[in-house]
PDB file with one MODEL, atoms N, CA, C and O in Angstrom:
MODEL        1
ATOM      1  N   UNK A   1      91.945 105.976 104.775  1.00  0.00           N
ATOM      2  CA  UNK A   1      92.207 104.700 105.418  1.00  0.00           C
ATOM      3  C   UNK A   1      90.884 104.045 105.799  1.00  0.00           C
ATOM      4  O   UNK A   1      90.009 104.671 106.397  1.00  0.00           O
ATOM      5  N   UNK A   2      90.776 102.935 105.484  1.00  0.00           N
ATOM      6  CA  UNK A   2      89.829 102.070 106.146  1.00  0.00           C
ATOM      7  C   UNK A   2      90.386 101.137 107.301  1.00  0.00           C
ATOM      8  O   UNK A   2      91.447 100.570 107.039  1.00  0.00           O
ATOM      9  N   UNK A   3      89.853 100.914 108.467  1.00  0.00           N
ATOM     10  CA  UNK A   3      90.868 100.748 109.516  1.00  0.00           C
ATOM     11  C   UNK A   3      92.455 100.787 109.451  1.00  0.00           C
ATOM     12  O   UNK A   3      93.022 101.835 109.142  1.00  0.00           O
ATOM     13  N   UNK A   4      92.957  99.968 109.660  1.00  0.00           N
ATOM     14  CA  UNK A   4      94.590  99.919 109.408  1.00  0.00           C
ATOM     15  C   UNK A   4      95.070 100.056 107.688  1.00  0.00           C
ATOM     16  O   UNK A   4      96.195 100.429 107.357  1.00  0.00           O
ATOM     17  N   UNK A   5      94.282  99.782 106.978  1.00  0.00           N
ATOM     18  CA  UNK A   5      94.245  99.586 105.422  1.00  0.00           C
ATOM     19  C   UNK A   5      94.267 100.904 104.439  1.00  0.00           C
ATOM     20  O   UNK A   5      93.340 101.704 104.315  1.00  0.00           O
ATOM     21  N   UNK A   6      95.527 100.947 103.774  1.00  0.00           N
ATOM     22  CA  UNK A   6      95.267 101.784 102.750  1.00  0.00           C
ATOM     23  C   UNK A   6      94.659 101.614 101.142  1.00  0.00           C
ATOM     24  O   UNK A   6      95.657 101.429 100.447  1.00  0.00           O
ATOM     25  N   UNK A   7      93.873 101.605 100.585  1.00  0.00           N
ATOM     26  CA  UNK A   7      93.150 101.162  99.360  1.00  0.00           C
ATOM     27  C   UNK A   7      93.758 102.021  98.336  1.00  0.00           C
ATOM     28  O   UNK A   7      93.949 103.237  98.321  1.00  0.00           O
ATOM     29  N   UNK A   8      93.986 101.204  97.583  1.00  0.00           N
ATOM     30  CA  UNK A   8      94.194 102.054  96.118  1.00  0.00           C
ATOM     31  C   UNK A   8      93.509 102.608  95.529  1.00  0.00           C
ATOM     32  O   UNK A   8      93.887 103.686  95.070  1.00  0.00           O
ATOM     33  N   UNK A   9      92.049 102.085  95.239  1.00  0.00           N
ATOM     34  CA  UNK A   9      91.301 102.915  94.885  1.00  0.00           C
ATOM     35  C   UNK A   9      89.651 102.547  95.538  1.00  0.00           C
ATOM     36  O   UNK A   9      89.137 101.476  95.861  1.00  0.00           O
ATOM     37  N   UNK A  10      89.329 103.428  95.546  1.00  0.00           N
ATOM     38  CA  UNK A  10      87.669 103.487  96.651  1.00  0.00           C
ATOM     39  C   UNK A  10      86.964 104.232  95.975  1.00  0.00           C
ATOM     40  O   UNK A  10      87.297 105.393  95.736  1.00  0.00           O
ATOM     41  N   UNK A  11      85.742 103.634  95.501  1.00  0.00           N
ATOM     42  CA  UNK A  11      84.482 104.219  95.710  1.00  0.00           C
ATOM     43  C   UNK A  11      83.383 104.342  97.000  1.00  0.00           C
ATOM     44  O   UNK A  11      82.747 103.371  97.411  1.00  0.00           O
ATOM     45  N   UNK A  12      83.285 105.596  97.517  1.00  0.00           N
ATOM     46  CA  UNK A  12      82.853 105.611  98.364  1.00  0.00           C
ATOM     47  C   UNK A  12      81.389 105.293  98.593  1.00  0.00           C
ATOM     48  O   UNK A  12      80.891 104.840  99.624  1.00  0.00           O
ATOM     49  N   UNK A  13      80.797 105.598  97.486  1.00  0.00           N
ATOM     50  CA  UNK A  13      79.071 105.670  97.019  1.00  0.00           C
ATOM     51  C   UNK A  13      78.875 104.135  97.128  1.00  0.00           C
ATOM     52  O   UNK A  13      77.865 103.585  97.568  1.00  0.00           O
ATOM     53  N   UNK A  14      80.041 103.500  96.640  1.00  0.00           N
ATOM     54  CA  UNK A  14      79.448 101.967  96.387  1.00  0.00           C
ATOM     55  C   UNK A  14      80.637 100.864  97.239  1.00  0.00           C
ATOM     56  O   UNK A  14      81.137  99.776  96.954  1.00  0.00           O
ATOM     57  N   UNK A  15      80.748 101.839  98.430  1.00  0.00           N
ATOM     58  CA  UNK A  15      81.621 100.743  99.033  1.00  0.00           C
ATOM     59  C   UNK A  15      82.431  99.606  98.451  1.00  0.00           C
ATOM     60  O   UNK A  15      82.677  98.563  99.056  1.00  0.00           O
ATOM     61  N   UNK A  16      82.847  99.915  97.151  1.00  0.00           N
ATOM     62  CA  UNK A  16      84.272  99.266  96.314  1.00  0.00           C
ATOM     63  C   UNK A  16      85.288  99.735  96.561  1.00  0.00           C
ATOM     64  O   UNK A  16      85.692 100.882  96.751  1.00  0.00           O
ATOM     65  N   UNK A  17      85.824  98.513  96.552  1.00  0.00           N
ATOM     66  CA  UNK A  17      87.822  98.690  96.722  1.00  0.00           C
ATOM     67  C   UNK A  17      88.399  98.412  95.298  1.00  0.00           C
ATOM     68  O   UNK A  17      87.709  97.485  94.872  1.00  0.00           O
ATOM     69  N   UNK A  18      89.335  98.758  94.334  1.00  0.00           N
ATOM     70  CA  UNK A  18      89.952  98.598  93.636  1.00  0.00           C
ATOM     71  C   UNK A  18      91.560  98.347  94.215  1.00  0.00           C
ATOM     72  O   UNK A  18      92.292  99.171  94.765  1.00  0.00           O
ATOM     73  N   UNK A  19      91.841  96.861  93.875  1.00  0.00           N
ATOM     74  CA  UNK A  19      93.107  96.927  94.465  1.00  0.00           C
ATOM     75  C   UNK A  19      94.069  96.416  93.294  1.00  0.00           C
ATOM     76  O   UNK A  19      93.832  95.296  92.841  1.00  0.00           O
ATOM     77  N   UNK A  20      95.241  97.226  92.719  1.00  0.00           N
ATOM     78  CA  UNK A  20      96.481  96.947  91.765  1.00  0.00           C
ATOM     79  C   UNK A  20      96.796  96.120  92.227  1.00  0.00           C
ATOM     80  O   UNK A  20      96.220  96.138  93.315  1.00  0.00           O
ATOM     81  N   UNK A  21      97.882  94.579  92.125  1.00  0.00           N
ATOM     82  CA  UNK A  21      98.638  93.721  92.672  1.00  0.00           C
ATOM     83  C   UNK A  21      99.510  93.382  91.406  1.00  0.00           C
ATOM     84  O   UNK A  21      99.085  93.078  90.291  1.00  0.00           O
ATOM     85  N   UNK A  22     100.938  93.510  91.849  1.00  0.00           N
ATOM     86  CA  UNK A  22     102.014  93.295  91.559  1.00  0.00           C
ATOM     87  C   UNK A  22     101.939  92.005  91.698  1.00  0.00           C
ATOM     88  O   UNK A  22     100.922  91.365  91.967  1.00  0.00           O
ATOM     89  N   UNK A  23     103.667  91.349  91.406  1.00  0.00           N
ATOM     90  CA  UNK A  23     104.001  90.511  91.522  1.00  0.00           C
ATOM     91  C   UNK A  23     104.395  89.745  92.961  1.00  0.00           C
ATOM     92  O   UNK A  23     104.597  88.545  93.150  1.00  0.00           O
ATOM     93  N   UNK A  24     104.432  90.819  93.869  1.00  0.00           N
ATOM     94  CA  UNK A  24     105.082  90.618  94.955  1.00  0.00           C
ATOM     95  C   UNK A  24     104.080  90.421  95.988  1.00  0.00           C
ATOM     96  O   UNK A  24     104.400  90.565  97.167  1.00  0.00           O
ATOM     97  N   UNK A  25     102.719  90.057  95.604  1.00  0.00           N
ATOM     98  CA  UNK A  25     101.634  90.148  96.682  1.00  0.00           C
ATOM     99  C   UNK A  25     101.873  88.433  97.203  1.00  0.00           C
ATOM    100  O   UNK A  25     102.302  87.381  96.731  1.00  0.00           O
ATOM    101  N   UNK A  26     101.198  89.037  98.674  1.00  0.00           N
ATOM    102  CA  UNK A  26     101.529  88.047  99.143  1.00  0.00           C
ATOM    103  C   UNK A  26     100.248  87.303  99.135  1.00  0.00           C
ATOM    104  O   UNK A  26      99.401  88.160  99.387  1.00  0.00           O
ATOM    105  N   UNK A  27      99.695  86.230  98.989  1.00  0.00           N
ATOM    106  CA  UNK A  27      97.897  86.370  98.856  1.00  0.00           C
ATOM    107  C   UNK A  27      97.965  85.404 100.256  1.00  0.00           C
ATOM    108  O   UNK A  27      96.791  85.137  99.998  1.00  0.00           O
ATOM    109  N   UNK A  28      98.135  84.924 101.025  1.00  0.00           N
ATOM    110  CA  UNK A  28      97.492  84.389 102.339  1.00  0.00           C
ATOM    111  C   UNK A  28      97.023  86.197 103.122  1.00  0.00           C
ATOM    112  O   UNK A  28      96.008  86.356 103.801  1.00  0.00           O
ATOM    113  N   UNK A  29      97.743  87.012 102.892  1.00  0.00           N
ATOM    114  CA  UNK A  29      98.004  88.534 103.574  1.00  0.00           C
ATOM    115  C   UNK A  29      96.463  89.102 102.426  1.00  0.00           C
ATOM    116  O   UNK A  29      95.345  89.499 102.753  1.00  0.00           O
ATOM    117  N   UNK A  30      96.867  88.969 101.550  1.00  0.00           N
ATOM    118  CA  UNK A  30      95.321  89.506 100.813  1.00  0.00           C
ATOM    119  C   UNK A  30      94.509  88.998 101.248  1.00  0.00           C
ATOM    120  O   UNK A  30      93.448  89.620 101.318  1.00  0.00           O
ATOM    121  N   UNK A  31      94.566  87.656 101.753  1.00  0.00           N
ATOM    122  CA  UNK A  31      92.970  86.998 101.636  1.00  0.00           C
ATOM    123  C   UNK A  31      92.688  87.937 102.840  1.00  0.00           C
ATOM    124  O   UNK A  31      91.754  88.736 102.904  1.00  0.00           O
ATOM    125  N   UNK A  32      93.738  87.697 103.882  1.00  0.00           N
ATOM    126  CA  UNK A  32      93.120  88.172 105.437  1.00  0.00           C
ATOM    127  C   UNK A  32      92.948  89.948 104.906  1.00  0.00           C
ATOM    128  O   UNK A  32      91.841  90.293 105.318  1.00  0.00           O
ATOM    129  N   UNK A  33      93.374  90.701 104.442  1.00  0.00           N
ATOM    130  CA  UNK A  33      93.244  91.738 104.561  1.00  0.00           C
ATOM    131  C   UNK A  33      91.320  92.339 103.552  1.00  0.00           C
ATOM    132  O   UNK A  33      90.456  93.183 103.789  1.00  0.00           O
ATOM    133  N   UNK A  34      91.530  91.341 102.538  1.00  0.00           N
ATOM    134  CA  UNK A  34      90.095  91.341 102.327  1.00  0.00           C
ATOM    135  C   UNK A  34      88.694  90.969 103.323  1.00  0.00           C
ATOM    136  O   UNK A  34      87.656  91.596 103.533  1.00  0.00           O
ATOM    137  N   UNK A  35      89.226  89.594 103.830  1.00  0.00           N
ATOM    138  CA  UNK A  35      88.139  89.769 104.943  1.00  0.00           C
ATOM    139  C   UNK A  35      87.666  90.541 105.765  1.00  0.00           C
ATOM    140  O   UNK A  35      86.522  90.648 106.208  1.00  0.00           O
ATOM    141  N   UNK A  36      89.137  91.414 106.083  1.00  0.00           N
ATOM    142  CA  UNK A  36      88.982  92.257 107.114  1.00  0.00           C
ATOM    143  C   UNK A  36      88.096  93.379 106.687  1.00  0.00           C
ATOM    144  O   UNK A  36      87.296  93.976 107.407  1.00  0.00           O
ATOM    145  N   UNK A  37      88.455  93.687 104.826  1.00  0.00           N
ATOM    146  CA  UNK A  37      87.431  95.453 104.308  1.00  0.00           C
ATOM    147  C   UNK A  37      86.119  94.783 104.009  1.00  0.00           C
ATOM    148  O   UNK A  37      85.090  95.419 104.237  1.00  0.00           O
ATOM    149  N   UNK A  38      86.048  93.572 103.525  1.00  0.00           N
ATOM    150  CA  UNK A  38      84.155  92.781 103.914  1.00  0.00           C
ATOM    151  C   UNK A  38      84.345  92.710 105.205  1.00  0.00           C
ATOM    152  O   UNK A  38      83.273  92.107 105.257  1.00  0.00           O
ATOM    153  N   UNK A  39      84.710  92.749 106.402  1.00  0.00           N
ATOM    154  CA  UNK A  39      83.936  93.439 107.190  1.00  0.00           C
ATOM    155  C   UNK A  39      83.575  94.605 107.824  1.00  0.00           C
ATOM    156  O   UNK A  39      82.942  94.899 108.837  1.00  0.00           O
ATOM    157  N   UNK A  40      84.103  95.136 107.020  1.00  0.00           N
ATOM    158  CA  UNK A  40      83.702  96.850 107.178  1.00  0.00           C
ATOM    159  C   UNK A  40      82.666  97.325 106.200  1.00  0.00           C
ATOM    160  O   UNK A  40      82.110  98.418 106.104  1.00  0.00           O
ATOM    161  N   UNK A  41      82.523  95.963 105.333  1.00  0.00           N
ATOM    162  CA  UNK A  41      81.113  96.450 104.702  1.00  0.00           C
ATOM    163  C   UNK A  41      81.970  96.539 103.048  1.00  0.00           C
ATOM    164  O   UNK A  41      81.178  96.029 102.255  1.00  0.00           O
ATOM    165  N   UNK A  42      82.703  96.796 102.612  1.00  0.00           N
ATOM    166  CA  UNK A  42      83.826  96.551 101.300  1.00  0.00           C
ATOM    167  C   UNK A  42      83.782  95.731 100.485  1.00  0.00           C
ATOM    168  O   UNK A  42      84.211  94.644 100.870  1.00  0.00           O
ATOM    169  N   UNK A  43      83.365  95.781  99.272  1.00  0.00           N
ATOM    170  CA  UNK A  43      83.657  94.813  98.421  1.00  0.00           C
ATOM    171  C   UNK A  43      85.370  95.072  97.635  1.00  0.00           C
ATOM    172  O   UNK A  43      85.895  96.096  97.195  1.00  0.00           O
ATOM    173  N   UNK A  44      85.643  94.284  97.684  1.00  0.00           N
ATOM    174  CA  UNK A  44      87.611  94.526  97.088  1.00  0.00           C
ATOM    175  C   UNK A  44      87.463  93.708  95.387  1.00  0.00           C
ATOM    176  O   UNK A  44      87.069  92.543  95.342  1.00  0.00           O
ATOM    177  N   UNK A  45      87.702  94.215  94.516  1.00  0.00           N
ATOM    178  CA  UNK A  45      88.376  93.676  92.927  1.00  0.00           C
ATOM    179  C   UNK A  45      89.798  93.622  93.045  1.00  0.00           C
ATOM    180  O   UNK A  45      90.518  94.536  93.447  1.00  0.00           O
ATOM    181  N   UNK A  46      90.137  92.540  92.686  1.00  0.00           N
ATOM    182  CA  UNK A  46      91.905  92.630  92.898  1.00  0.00           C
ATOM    183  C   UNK A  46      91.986  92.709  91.269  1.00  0.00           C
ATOM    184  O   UNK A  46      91.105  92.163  90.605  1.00  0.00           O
ATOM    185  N   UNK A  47      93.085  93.415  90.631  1.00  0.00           N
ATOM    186  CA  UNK A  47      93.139  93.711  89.384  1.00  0.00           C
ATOM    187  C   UNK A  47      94.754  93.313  89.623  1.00  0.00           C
ATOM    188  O   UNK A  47      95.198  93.508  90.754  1.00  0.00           O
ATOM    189  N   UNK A  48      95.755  92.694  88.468  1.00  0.00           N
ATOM    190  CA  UNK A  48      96.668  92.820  88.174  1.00  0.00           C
ATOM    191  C   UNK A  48      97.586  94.181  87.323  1.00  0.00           C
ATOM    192  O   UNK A  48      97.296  94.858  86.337  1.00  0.00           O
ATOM    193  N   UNK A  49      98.620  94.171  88.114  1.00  0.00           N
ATOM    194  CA  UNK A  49      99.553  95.635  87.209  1.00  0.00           C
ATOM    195  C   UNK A  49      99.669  94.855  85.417  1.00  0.00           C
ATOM    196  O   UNK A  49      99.963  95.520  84.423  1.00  0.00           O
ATOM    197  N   UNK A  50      99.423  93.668  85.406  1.00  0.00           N
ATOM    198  CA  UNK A  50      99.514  93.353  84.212  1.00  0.00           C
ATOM    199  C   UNK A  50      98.437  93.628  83.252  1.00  0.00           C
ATOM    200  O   UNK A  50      98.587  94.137  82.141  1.00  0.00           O
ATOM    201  N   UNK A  51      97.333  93.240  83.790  1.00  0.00           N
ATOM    202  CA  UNK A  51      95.967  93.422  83.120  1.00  0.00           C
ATOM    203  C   UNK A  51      96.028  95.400  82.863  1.00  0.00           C
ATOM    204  O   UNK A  51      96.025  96.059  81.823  1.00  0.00           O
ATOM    205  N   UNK A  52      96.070  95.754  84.082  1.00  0.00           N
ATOM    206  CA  UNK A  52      96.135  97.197  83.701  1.00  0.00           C
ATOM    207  C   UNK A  52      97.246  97.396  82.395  1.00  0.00           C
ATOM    208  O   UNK A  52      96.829  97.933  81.369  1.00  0.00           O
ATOM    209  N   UNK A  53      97.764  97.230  82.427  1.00  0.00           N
ATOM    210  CA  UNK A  53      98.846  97.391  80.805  1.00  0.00           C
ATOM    211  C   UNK A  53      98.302  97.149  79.982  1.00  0.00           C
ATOM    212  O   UNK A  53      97.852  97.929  79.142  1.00  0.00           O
ATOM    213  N   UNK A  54      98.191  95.776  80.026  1.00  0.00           N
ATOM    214  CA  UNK A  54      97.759  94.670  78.785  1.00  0.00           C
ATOM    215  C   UNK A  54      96.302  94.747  78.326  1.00  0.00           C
ATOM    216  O   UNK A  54      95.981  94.452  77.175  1.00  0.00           O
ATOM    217  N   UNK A  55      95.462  95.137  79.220  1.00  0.00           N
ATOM    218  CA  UNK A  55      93.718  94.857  78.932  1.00  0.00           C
ATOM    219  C   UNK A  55      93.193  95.832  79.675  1.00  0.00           C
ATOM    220  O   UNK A  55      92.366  95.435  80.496  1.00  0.00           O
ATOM    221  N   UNK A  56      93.408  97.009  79.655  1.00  0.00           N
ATOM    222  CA  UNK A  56      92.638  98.142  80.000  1.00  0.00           C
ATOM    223  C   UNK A  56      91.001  98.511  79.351  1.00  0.00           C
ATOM    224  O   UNK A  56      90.173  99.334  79.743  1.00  0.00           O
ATOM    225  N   UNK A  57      90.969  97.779  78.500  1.00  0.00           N
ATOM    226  CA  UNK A  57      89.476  97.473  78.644  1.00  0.00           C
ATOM    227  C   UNK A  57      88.884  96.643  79.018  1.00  0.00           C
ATOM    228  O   UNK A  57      87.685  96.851  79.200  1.00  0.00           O
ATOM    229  N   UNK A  58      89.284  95.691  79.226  1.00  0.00           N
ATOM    230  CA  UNK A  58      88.916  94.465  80.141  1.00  0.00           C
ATOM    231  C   UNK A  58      88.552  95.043  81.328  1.00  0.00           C
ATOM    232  O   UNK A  58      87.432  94.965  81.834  1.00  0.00           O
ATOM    233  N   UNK A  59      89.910  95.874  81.962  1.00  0.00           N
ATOM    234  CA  UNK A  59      89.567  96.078  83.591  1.00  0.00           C
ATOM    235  C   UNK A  59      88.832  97.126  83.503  1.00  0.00           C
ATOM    236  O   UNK A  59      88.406  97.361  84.634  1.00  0.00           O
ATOM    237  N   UNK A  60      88.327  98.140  82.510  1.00  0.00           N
ATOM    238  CA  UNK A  60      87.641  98.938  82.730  1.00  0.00           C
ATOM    239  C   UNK A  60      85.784  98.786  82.518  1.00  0.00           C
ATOM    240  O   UNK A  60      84.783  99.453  82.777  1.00  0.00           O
ATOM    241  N   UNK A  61      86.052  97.765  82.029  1.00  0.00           N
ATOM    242  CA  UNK A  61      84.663  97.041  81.802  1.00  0.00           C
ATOM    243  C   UNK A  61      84.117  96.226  82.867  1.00  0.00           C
ATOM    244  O   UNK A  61      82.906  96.230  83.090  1.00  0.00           O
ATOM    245  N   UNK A  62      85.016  95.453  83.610  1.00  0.00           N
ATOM    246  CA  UNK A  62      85.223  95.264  85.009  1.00  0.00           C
ATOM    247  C   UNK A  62      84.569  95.698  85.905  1.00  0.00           C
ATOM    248  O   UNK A  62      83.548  95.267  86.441  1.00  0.00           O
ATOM    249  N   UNK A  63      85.351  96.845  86.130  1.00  0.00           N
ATOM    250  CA  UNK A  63      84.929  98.275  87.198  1.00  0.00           C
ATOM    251  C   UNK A  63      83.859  98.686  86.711  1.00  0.00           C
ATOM    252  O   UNK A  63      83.424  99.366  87.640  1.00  0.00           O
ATOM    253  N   UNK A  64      83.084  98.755  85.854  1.00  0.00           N
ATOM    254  CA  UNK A  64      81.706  99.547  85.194  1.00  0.00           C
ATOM    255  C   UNK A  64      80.689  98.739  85.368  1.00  0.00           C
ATOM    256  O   UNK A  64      79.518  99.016  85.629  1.00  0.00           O
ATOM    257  N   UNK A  65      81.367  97.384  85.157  1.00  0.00           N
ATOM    258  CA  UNK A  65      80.267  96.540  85.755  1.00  0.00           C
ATOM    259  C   UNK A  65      79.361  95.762  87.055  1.00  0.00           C
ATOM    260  O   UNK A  65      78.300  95.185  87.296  1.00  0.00           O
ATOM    261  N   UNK A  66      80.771  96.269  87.730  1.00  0.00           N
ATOM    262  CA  UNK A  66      80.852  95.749  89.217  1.00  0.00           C
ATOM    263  C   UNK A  66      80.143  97.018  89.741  1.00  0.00           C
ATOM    264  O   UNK A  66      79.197  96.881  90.517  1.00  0.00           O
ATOM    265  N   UNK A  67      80.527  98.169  89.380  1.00  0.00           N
ATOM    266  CA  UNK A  67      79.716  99.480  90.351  1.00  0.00           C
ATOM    267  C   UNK A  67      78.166  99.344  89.845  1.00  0.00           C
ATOM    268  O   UNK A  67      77.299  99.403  90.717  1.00  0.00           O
ATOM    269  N   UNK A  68      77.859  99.204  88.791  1.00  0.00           N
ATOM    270  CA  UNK A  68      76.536  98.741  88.041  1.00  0.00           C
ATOM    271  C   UNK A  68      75.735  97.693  89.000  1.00  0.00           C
ATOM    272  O   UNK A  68      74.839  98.372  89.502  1.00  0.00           O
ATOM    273  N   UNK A  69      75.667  96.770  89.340  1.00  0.00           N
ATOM    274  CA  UNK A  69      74.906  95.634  89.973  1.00  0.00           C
ATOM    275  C   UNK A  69      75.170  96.385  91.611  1.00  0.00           C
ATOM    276  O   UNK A  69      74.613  95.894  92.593  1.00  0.00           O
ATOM    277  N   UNK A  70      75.912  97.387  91.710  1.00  0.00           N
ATOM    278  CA  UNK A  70      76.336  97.465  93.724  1.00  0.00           C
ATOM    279  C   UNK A  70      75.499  98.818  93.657  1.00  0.00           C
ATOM    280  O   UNK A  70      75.746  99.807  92.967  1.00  0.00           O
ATOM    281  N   UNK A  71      74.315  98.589  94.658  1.00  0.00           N
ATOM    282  CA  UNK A  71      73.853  99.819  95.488  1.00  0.00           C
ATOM    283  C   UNK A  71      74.201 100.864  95.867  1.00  0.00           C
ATOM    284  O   UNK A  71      75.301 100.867  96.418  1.00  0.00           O
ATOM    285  N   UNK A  72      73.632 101.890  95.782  1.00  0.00           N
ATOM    286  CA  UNK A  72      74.654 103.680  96.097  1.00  0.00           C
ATOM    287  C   UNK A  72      73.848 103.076  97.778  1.00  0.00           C
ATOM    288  O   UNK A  72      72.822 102.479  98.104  1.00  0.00           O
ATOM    289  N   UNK A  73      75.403 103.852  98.666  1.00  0.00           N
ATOM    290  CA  UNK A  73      74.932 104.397  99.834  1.00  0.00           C
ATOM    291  C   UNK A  73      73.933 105.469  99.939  1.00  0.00           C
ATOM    292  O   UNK A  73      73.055 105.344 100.793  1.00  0.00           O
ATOM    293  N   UNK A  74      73.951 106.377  99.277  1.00  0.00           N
ATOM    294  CA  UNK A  74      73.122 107.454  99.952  1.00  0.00           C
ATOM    295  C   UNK A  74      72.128 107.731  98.773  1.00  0.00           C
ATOM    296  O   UNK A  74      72.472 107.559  97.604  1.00  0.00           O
ATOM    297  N   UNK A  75      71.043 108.111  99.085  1.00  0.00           N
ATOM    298  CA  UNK A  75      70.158 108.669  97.653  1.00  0.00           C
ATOM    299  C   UNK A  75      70.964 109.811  96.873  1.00  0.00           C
ATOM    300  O   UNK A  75      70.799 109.775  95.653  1.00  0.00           O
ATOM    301  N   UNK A  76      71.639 110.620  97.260  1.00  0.00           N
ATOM    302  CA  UNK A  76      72.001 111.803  96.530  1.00  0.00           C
ATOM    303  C   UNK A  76      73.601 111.883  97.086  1.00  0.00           C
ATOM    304  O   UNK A  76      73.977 111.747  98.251  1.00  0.00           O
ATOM    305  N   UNK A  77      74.460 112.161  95.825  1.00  0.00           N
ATOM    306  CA  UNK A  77      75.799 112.926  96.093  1.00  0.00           C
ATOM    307  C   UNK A  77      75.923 113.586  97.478  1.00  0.00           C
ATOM    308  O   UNK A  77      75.137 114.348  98.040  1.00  0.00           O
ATOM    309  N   UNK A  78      77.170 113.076  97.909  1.00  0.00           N
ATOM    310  CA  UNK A  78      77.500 114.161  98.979  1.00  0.00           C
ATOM    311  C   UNK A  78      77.449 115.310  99.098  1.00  0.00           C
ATOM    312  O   UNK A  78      78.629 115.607  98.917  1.00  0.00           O
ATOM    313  N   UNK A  79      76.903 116.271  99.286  1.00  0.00           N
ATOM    314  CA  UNK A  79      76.889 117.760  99.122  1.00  0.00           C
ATOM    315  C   UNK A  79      78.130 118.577  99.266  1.00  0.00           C
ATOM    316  O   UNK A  79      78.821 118.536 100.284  1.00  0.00           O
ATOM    317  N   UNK A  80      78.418 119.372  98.158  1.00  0.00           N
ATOM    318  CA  UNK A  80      79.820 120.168  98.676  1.00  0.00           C
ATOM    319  C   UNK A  80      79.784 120.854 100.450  1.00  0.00           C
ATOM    320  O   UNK A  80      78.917 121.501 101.037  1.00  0.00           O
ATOM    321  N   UNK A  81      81.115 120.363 100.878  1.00  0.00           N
ATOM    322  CA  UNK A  81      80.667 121.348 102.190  1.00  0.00           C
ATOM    323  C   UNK A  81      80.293 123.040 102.467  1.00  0.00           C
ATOM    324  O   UNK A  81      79.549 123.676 103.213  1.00  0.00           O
ATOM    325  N   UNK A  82      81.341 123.347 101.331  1.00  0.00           N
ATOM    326  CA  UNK A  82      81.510 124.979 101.002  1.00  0.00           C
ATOM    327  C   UNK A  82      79.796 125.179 100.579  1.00  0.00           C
ATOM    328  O   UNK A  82      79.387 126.337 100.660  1.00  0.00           O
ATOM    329  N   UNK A  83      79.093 124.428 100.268  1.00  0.00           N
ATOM    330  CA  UNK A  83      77.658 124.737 100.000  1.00  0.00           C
ATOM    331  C   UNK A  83      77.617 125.335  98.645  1.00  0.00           C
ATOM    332  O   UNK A  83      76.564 125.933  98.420  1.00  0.00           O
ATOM    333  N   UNK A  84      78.555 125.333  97.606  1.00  0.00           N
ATOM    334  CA  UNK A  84      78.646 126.194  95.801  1.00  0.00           C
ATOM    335  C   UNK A  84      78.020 125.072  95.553  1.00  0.00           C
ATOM    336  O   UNK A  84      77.988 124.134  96.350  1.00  0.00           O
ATOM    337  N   UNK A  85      77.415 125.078  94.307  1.00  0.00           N
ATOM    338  CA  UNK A  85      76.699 124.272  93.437  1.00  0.00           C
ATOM    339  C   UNK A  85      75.664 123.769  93.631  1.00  0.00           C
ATOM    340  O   UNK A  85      75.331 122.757  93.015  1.00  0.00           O
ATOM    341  N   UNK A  86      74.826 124.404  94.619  1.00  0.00           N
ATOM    342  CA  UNK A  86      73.336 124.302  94.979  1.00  0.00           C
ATOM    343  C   UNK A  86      72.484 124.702  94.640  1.00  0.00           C
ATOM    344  O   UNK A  86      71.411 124.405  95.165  1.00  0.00           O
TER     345      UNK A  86
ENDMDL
END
């Protein structure tokens, strides 16, 4: 969860939101709910359930490109906690 917000999909390294939207979105409720994850620092892609069907390379070219130009939070991967792979 990012405050009250559940995300569909998150990159955490690059503070991206990936969000699916149906038909049933309400967008005055998106807009506000986007403002709200830019201000937690979030960039949000709204992707359609259609495009995902229809143009899965489109949206995947999308997403590759958008994490591409956005800054990693941290210099290095999170470290496993269990401490294996060190």
């Amino acid at each position: 969860m990012i405050g009250p917000y559940i995300a569909d999909f998150l990159c955490a390294q690059k503070k991206l939101i990936i969000e699916v939207d149906g038909d049933t979105h309400d967008l005055k409720e998106d807009a506000r709910r986007d403002a709200a994850l830019l201000s937690f620092g979030y960039h949000v892609i709204r992707i359609t359930n259609q495009d995902v069907m229809q143009n899965m390379d489109g949206v995947l070219t999308l997403v590759l490109t958008q994490l591409n130009q956005m800054a990693d939070r941290w210099p290095h991967p999170t470290p496993n906690p269990e401490g294996e792979g060190q």
